[in-house]
C-alpha positions in Angstrom: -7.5 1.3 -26.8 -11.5 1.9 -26.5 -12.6 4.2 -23.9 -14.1 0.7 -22.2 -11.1 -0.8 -22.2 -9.5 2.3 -20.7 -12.0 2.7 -17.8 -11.9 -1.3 -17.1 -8.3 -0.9 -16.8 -8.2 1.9 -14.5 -10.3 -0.2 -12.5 -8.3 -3.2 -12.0 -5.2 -1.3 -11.5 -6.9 0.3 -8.6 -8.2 -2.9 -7.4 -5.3 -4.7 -7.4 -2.3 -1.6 -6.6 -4.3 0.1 -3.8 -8.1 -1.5 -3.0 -6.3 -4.8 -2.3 -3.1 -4.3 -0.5 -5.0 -1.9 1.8 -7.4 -5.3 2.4 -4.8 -7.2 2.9 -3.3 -4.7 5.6 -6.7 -3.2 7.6 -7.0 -7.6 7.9 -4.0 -7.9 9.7 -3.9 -4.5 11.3 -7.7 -5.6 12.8 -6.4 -9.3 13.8 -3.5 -7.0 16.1 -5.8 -4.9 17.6 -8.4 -8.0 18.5 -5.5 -9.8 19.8 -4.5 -6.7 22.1 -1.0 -7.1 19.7 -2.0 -3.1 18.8 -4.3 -0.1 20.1 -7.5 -0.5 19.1 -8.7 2.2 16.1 -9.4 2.5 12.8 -7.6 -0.4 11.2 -8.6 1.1 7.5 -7.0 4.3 8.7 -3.7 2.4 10.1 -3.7 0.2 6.8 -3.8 3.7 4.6 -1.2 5.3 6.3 0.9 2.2 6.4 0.8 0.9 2.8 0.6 4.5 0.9 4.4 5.4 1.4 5.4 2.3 0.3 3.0 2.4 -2.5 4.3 5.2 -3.5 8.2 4.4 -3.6 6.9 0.7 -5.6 5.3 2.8 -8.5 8.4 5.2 -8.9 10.8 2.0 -9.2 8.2 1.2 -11.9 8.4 4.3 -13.7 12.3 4.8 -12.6 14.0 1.7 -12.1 17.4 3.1 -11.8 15.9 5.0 -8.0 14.8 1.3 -7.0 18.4 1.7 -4.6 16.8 5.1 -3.0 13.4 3.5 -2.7 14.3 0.7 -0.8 16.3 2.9 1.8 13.2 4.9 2.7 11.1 1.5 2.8 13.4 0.1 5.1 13.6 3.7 7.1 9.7 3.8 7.1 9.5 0.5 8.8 11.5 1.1 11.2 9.7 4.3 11.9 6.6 2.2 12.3 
């Protein structure tokens, strides 16, 4: 693999594993607060701190499918948290 190919890969992964989801999340986290569903604040900030954990647990089922068991129980813990 090139260097090029190396840097437009790391590129895309971040687009679509971190840069996206956390789109997809300030999006919905702004619609709440507009609707008065949620505080108002920094959606971007809410989206981070929501979507990293579970981030996190995804890419260690990827690297370590046999933890995917362990993973999900602190998703489903998280949520609830939240």
């Amino acid at each position: 693999m090139t260097l090029l190919q190396k840097m437009r890969e790391s590129l895309l992964t971040t687009k679509y594993s971190i840069d996206s989801v956390q789109e997809i999340y300030h999006r919905i986290f702004q619609a709440m607060m507009d609707c008065g569903i949620m505080r108002k604040g920094d959606p971007e900030l809410v989206s981070m701190t929501f979507a990293a954990p579970v981030s996190l647990l995804i890419q260690m089922c990827d690297r370590e499918p046999e933890r995917e068991q362990e993973a999900m129980e602190h998703i489903e813990n998280f949520l609830v948290f939240c």
